[in-house]
One Martini backbone bead per residue (centre of mass of N, CA, C, O) as a GRO file, in nm:
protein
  447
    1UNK     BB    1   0.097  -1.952   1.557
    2UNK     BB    2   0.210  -2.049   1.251
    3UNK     BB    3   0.194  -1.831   0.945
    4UNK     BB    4   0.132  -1.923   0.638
    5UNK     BB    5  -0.074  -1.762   0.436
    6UNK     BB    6  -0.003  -1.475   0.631
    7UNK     BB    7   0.100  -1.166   0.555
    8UNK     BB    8   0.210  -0.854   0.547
    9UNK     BB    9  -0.058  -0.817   0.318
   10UNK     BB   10  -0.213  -1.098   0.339
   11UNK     BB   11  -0.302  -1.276   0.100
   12UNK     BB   12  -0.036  -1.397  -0.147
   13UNK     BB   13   0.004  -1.492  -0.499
   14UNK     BB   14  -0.008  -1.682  -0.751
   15UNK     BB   15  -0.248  -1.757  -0.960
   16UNK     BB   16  -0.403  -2.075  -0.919
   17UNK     BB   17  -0.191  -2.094  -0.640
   18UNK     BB   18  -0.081  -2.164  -0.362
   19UNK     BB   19  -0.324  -1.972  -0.227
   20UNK     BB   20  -0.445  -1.870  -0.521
   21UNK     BB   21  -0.721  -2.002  -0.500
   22UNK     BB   22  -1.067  -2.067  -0.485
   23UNK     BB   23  -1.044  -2.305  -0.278
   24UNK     BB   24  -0.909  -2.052  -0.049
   25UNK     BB   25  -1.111  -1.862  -0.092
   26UNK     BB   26  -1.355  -2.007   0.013
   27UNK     BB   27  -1.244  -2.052   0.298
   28UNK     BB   28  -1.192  -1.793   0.423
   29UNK     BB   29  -1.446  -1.633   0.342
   30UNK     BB   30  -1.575  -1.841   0.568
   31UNK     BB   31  -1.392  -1.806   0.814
   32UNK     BB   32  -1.475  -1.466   0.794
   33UNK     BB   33  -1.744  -1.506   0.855
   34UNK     BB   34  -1.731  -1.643   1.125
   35UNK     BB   35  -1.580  -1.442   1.264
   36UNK     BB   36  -1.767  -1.179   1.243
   37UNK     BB   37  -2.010  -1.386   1.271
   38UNK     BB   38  -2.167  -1.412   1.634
   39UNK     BB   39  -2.458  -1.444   1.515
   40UNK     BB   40  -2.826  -1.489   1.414
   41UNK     BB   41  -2.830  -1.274   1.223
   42UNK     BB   42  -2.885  -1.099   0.930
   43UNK     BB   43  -2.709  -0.832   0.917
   44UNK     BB   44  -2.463  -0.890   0.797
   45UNK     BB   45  -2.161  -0.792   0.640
   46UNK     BB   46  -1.987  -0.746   0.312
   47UNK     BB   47  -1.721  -0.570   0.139
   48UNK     BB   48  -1.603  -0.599  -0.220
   49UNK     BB   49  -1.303  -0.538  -0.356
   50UNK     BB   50  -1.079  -0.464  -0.671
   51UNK     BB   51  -0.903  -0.500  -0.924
   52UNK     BB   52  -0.821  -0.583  -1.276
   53UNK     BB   53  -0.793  -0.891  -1.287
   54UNK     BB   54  -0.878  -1.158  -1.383
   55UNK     BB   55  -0.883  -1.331  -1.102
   56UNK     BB   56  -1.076  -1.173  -0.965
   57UNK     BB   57  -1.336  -1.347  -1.066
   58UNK     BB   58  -1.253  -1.593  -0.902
   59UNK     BB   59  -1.221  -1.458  -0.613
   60UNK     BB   60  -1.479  -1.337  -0.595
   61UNK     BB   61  -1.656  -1.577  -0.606
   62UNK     BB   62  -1.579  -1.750  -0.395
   63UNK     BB   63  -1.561  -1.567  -0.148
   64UNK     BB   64  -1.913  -1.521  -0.176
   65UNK     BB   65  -1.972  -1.842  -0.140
   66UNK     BB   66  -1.828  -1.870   0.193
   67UNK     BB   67  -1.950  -1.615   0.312
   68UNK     BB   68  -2.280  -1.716   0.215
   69UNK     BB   69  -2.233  -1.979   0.409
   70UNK     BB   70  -2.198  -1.828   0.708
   71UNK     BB   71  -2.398  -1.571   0.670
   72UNK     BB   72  -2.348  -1.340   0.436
   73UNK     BB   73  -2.375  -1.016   0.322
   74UNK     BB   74  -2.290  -0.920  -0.005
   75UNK     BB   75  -2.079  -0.625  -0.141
   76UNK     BB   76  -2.042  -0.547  -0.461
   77UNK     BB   77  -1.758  -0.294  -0.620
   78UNK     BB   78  -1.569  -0.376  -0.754
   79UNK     BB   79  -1.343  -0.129  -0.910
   80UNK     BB   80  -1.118  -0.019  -0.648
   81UNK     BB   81  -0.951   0.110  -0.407
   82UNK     BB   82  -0.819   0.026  -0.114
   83UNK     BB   83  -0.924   0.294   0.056
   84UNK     BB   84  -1.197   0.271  -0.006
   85UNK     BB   85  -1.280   0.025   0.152
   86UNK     BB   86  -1.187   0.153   0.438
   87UNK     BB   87  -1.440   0.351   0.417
   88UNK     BB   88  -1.685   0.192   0.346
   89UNK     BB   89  -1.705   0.014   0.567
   90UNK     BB   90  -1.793   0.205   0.740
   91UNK     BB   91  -2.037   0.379   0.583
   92UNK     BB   92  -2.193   0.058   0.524
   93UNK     BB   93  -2.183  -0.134   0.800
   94UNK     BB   94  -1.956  -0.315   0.770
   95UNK     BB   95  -1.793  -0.560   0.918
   96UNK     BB   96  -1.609  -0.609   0.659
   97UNK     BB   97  -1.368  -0.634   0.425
   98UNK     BB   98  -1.244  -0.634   0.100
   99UNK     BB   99  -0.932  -0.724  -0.124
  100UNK     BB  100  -0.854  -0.756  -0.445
  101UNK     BB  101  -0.485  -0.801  -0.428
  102UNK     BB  102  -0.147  -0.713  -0.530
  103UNK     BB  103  -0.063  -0.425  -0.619
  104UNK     BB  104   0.239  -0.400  -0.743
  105UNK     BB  105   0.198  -0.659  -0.935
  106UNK     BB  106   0.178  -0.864  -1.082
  107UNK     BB  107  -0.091  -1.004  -1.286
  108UNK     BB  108  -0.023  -1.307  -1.174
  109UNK     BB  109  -0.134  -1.215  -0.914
  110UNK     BB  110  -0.272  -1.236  -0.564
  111UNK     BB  111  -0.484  -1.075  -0.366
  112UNK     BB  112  -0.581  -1.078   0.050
  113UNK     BB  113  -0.773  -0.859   0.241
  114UNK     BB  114  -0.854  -0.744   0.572
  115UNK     BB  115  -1.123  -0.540   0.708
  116UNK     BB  116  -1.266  -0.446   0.951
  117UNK     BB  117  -1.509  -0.212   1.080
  118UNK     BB  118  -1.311   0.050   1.105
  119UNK     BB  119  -1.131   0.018   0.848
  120UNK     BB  120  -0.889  -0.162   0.909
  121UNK     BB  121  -0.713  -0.375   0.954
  122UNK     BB  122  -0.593  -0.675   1.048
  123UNK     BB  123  -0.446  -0.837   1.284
  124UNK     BB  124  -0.277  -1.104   1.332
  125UNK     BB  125  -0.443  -1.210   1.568
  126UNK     BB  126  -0.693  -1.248   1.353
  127UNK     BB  127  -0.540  -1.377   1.143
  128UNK     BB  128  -0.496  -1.644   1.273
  129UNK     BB  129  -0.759  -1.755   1.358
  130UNK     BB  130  -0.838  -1.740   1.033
  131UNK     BB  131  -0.635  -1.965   0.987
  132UNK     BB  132  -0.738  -2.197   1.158
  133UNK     BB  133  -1.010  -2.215   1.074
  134UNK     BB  134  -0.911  -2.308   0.759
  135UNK     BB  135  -0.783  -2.566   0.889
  136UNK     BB  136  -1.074  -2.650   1.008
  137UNK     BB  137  -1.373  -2.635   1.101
  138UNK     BB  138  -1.677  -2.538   0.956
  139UNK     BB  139  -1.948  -2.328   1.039
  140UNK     BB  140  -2.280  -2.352   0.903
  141UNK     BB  141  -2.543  -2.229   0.764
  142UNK     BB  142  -2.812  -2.220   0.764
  143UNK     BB  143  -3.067  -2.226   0.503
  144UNK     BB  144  -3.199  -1.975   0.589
  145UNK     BB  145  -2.912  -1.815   0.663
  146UNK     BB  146  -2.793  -1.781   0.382
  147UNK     BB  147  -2.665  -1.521   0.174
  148UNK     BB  148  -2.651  -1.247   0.046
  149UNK     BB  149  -2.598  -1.068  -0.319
  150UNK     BB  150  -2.464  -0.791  -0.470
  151UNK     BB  151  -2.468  -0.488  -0.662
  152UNK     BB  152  -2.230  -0.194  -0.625
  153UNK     BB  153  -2.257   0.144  -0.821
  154UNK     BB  154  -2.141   0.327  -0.583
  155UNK     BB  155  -1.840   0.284  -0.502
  156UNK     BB  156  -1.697   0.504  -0.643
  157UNK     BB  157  -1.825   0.759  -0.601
  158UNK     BB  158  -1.831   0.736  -0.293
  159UNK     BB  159  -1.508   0.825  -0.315
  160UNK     BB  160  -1.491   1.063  -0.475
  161UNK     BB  161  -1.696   1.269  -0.252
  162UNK     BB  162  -1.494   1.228  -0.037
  163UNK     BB  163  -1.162   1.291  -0.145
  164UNK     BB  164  -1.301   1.595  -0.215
  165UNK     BB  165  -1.294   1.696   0.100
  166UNK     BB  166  -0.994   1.645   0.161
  167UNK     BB  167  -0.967   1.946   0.015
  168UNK     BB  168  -0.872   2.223   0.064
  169UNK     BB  169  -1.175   2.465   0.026
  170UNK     BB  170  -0.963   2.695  -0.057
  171UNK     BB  171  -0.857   2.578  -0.288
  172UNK     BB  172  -0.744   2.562  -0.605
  173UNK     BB  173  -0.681   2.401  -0.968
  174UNK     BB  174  -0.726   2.617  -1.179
  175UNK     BB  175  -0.516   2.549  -1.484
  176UNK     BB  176  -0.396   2.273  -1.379
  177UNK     BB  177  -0.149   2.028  -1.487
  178UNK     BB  178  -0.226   1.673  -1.418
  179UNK     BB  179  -0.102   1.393  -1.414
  180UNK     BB  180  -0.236   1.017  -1.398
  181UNK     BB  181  -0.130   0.742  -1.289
  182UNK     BB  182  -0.333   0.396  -1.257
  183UNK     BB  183  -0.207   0.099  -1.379
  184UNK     BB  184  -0.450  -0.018  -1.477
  185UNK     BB  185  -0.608  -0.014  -1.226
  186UNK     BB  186  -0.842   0.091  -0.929
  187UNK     BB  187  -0.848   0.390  -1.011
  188UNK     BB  188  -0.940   0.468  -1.346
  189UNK     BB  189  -1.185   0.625  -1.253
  190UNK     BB  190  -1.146   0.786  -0.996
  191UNK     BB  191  -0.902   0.998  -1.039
  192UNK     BB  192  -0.977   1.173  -1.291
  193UNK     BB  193  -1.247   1.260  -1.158
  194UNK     BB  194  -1.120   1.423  -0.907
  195UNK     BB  195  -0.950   1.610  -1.045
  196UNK     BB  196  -1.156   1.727  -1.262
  197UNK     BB  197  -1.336   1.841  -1.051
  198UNK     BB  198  -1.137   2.051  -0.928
  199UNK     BB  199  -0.986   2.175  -1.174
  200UNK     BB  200  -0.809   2.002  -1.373
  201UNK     BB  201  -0.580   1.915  -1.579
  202UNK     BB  202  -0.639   1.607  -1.762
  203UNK     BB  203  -0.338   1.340  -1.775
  204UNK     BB  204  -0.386   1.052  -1.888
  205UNK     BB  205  -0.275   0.717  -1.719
  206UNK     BB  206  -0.324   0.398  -1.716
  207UNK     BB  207  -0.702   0.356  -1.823
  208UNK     BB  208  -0.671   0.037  -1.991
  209UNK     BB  209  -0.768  -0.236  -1.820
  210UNK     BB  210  -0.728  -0.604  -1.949
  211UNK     BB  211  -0.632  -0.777  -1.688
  212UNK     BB  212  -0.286  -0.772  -1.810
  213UNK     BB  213  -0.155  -0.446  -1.718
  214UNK     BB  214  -0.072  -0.415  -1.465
  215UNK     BB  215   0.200  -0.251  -1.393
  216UNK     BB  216   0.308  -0.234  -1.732
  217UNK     BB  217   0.500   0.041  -1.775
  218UNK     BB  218   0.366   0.166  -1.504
  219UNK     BB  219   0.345   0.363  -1.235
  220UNK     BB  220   0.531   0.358  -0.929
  221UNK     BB  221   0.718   0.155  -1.043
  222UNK     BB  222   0.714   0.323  -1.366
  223UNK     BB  223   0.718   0.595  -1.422
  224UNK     BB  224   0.838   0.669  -1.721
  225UNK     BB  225   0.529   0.767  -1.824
  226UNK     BB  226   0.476   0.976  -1.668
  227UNK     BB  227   0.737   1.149  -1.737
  228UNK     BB  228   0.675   1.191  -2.002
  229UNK     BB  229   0.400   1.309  -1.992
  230UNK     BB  230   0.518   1.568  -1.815
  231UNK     BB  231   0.710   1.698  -2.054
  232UNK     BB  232   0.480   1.683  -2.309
  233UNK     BB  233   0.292   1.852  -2.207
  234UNK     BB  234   0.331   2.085  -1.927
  235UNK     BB  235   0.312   1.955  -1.612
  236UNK     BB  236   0.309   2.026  -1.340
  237UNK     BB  237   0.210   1.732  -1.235
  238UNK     BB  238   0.246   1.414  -1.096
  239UNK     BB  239   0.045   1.093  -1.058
  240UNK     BB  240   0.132   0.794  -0.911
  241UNK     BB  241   0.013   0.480  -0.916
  242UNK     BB  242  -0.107   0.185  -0.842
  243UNK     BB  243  -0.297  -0.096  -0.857
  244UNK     BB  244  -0.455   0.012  -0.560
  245UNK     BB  245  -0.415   0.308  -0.474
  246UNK     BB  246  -0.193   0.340  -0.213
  247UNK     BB  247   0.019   0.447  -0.383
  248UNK     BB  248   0.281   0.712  -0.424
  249UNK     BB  249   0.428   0.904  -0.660
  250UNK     BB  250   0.619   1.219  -0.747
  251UNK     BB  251   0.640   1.440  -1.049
  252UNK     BB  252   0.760   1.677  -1.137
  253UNK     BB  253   0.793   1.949  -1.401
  254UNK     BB  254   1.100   1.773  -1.464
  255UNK     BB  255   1.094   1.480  -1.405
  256UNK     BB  256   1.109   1.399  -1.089
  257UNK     BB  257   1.131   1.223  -0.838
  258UNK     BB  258   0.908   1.113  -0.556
  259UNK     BB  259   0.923   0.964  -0.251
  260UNK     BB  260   0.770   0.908   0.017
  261UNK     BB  261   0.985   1.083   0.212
  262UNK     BB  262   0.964   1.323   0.073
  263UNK     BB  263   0.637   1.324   0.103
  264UNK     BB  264   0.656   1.318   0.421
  265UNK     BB  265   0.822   1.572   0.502
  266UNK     BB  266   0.660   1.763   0.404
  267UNK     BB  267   0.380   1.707   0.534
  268UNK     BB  268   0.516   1.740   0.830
  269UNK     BB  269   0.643   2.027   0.822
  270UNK     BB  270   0.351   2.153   0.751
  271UNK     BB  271   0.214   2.039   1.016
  272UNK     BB  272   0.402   2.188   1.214
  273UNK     BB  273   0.331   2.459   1.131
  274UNK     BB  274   0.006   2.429   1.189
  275UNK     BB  275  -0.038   2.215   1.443
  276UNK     BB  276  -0.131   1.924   1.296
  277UNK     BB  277   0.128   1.664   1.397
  278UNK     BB  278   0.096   1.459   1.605
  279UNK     BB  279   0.369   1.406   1.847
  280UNK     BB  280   0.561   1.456   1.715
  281UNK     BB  281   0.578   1.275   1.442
  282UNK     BB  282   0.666   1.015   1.281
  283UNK     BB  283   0.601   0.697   1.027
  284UNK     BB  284   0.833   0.435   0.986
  285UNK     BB  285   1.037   0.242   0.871
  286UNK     BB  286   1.307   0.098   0.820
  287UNK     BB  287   1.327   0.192   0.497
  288UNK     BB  288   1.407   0.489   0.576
  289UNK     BB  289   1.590   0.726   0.545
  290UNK     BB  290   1.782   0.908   0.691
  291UNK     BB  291   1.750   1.183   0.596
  292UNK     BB  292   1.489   1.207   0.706
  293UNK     BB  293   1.553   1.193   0.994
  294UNK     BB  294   1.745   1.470   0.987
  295UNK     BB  295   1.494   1.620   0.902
  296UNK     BB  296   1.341   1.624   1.166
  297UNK     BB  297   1.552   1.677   1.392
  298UNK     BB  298   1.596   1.978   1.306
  299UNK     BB  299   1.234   2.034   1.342
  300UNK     BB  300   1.170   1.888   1.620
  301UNK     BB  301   1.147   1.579   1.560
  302UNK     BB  302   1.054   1.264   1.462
  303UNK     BB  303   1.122   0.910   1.418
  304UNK     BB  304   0.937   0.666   1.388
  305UNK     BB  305   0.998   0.276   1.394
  306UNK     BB  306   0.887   0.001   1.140
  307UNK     BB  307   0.844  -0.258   1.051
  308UNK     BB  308   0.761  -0.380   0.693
  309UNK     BB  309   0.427  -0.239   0.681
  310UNK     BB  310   0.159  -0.032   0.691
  311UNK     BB  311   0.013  -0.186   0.921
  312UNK     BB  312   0.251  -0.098   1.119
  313UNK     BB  313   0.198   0.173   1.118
  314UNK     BB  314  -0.046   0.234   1.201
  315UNK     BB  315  -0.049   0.070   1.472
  316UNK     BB  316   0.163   0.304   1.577
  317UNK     BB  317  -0.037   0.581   1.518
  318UNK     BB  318  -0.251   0.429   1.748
  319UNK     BB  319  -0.084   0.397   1.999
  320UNK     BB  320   0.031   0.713   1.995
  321UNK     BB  321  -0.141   0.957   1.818
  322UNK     BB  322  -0.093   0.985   1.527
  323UNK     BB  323  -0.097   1.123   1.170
  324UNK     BB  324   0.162   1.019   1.062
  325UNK     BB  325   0.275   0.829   0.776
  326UNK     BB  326   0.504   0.524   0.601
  327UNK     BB  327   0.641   0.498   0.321
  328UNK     BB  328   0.901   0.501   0.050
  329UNK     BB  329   0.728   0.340  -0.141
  330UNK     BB  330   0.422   0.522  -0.107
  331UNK     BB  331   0.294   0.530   0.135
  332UNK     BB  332   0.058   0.702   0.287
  333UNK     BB  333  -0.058   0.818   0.603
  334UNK     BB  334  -0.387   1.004   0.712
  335UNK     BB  335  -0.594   0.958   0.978
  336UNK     BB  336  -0.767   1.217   0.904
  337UNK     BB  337  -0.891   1.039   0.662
  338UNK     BB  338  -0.749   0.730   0.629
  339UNK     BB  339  -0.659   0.384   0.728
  340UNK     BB  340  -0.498   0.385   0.463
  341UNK     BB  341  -0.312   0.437   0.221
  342UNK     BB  342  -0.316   0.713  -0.016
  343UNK     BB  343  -0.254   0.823  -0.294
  344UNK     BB  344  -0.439   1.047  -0.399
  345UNK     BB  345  -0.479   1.224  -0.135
  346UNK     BB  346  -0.165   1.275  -0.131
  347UNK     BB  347  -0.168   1.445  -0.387
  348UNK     BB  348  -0.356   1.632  -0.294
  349UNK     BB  349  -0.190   1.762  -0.047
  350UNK     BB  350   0.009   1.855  -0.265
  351UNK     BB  351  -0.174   2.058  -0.438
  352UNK     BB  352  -0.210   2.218  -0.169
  353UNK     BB  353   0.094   2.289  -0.133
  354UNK     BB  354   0.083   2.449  -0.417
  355UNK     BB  355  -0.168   2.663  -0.386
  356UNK     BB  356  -0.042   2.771  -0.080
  357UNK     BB  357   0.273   2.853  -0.230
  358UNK     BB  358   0.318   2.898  -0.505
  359UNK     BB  359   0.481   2.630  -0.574
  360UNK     BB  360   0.628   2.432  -0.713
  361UNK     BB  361   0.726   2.120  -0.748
  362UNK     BB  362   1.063   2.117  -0.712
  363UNK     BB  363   1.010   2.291  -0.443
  364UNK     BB  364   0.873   2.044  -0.254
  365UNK     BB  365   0.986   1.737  -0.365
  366UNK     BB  366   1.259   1.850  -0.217
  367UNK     BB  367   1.399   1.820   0.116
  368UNK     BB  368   1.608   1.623   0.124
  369UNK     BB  369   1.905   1.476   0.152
  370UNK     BB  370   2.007   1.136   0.061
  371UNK     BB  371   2.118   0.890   0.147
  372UNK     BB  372   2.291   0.612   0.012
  373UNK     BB  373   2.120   0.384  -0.156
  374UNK     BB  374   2.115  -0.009  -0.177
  375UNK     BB  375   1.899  -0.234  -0.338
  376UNK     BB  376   1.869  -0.610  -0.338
  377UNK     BB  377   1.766  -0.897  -0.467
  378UNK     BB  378   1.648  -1.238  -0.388
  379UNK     BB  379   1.567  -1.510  -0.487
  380UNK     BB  380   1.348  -1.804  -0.330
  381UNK     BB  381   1.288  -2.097  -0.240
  382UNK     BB  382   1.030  -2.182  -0.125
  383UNK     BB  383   1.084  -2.303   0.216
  384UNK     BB  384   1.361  -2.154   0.262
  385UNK     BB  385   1.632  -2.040   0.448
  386UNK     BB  386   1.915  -1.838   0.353
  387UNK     BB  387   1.962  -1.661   0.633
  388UNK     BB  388   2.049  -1.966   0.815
  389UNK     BB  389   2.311  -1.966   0.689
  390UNK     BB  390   2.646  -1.930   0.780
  391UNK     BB  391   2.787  -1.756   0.535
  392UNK     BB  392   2.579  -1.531   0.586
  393UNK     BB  393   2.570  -1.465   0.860
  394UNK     BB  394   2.921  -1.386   0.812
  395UNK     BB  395   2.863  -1.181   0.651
  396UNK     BB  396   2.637  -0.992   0.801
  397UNK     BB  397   2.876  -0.915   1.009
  398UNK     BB  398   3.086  -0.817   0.834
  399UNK     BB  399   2.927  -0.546   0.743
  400UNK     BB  400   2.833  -0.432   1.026
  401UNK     BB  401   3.122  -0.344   1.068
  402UNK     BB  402   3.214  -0.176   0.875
  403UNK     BB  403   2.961   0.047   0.938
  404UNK     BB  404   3.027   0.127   1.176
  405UNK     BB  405   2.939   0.472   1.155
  406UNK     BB  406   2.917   0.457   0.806
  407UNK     BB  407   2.579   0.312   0.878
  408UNK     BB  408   2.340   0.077   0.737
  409UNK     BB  409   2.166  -0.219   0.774
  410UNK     BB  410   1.923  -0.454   0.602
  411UNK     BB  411   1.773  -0.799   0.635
  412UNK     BB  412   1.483  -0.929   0.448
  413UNK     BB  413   1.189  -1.072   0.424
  414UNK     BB  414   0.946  -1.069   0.226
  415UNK     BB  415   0.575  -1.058   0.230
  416UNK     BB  416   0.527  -1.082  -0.097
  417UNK     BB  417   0.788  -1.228  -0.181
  418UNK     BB  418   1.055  -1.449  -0.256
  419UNK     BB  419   1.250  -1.274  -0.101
  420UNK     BB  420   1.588  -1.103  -0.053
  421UNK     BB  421   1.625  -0.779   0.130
  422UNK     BB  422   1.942  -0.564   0.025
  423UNK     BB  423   2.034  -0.324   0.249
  424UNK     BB  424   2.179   0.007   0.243
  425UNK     BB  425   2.362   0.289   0.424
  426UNK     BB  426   2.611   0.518   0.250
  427UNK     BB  427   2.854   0.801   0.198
  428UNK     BB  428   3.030   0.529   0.099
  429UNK     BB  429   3.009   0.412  -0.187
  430UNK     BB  430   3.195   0.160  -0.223
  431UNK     BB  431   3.102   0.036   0.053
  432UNK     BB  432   2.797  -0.007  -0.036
  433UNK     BB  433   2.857  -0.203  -0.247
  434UNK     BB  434   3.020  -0.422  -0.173
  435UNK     BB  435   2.836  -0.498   0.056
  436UNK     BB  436   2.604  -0.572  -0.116
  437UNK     BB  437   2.718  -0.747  -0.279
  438UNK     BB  438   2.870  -0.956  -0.061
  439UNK     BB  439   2.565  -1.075  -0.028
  440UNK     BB  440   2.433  -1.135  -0.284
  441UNK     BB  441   2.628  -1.376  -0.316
  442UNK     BB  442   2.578  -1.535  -0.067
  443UNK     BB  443   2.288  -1.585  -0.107
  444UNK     BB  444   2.289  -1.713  -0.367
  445UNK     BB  445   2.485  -1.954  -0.277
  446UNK     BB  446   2.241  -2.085  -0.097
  447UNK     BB  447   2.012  -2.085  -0.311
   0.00000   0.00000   0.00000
């Protein structure tokens, strides 16, 4: 079937809009409920956290109505991040698991994920099913067998503690000096946190949030918070996270960015170096850096490349037996630790290879020269399809014949608002410029 409601990472849009309302938030509940209660005992569990939203309490009350009415008993872990919720649902053996985010977006957005037993993300085929059946009837539960909720208070510490693990124990932190930007999201206790234990000097940003400054001018997307707070301090490293803190961004001592590419980059080669690298290969997307590409075969690796969304590359990293993957936007995937991206984590393993090798920051965020890439994007409206206009499509082949040799173009819909990313990589700038400049504007023109 045609997927309507679930994107690249779950249902997300405006909230109150749909298909963000409580309304739909019930019936998912619901579908996702009867998805995974398969028999008629009482044990069934699902595990909810959320970030820092607003609308967080509507559509969390909404989906434990759905959910407990399908006879599923839920535990609210209240704001969580989002690779929290894949590690609890497995440690605390729940059936499936829900994070209430939009990650990245502005505060009015509100999305929802869901997490099988396994504590991955669910597939396309899972997804399209849940989506069936909230097309159709559901089956609901006898009133005996209706589900109860409760309110889960330790499941933040219980991710601070399994987190500061993942840290490896010859390390020590003492000393050290780092911002952390936590986007006013759903990181906001938990990353200062796990950085004061190991021994780090914090020096939190973004740690305020009132339900609508969610990734405000922090953040991941807004590094400039980070950035100023890590030169007015003199602090070693930055780490800038998300509202939902699955991304991170790395900040050197010079107030310099790394993003995903180059992040994923240092730990491919360090973990060649080590051993620990399964399958000689990364995973990312379509739309990292040439640059990168070149940087692993240069040191006998791959890059094995997937359409873009973290959940395509798990699966690629799950089907392959590999355990390093990413995208450039700063998901890290490290599935020796967690089951999807984690900026923490992430923050952490930089942390690990600044204390084994008492080298800068600067001096490791910056791996590979980056090939000029150059993205813009094109609103449009729902339901439209500005693609599959004929001046698009000329445009985009006479495009693809410039670069021919001299790069490559990429155009795709966003999975998660309603935009066409036209991305372009060329070392030939004035060529990079027109080529990308002369897509967005026939984009503009059949939108």
């Amino acid at each position: 079937m045609t997927r309507k409601l679930f994107g690249t990472d779950g249902v997300r849009g405006e909230a109150n809009s749909w298909p963000m309302t409580a309304e739909m938030a019930l019936k998912l509940g619901a579908a996702a409920g009867r998805y995974f209660r398969n028999d008629a005992s009482h044990g069934h569990r699902v595990v909810i956290g959320k970030d820092t939203r607003l609308s967080g309490y509507m559509l969390e009350n909404a989906l434990t109505a759905g959910l407990t009415s399908t006879g599923m008993n839920v535990l609210l872990l209240g704001p969580v991040p989002t690779p929290a919720i894949g590690y609890l649902t497995r440690s605390m053996r729940a059936d499936m698991g829900i994070m209430i985010s939009a990650s990245h977006n502005p505060a009015k957005d509100n999305g929802i994920k869901f997490f099988g037993p396994d504590g991955f993300k669910l597939s396309d085929e899972a997804e399209a099913e849940i989506e069936a059946m909230v097309a159709g009837e559901i089956r609901l539960a006898q009133p005996q067998n209706i589900g109860r909720a409760k309110r889960i208070d330790d499941g933040v510490g219980r991710y601070v503690e399994y987190a500061k693990t993942t840290f490896p124990a010859r390390g020590r932190l003492s000393g050290m000096k780092v911002v952390i930007d936590c986007a006013n999201g759903a990181s906001y206790k938990a990353a200062p946190e796990v950085l004061w234990e190991l021994g780090c000097e914090v020096i939190p940003v973004g740690v305020s949030p009132d339900g609508h400054n969610i990734n405000e001018r922090c953040g991941s997307t807004h590094t400039e918070a980070a950035q100023a707070a890590v030169l007015a301090n003199g602090a070693d490293l930055g780490i800038s996270l998300d509202g939902d803190a699955d991304r991170v961004m790395i900040i050197d001592e010079k107030g310099r960015v790394a993003d995903g590419d180059q992040i994923m980059a240092l730990f491919a080669g360090r973990w060649a170096e080590q051993g620990r690298l399964r399958g000689g290969a990364l995973v990312a997307t379509v739309m990292s850096n040439l640059g990168l590409e070149r940087f692993l075969t240069g040191r006998g690796l791959r890059l094995e490349r997937t359409k873009v969304g973290d959940r395509y590359v798990v699966e690629r990293m799950r089907e392959g037996g590999f355990n390093l993957g990413g995208e450039q936007s700063g998901h890290i995937v490290m599935t020796d630790y967690a089951t999807t991206g984690d900026g923490l984590m992430a923050g952490l393993q930089f942390l690990a290879a600044m204390a084994e090798t008492g080298r800068k920051a600067s001096e490791l965020a910056q791996q590979f020269e980056t090939v000029p890439q150059l993205l813009k994007n094109v609103r449009y409206a729902a339901g439209s399809d500005p693609l599959n206009a004929a001046p698009v499509q000329a445009a985009i082949a006479a495009a693809e014949a410039r670069l021919d040799g001299n790069g490559r173009l990429l155009i795709r819909k966003s999975g998660t608002e309603p935009l066409i990313r036209v991305m372009a990589e060329s070392e030939n700038d004035a060529l990079l410029h027109e080529v990308v400049d002369g897509i967005v504007a026939t984009v503009e023109a059949a939108v």
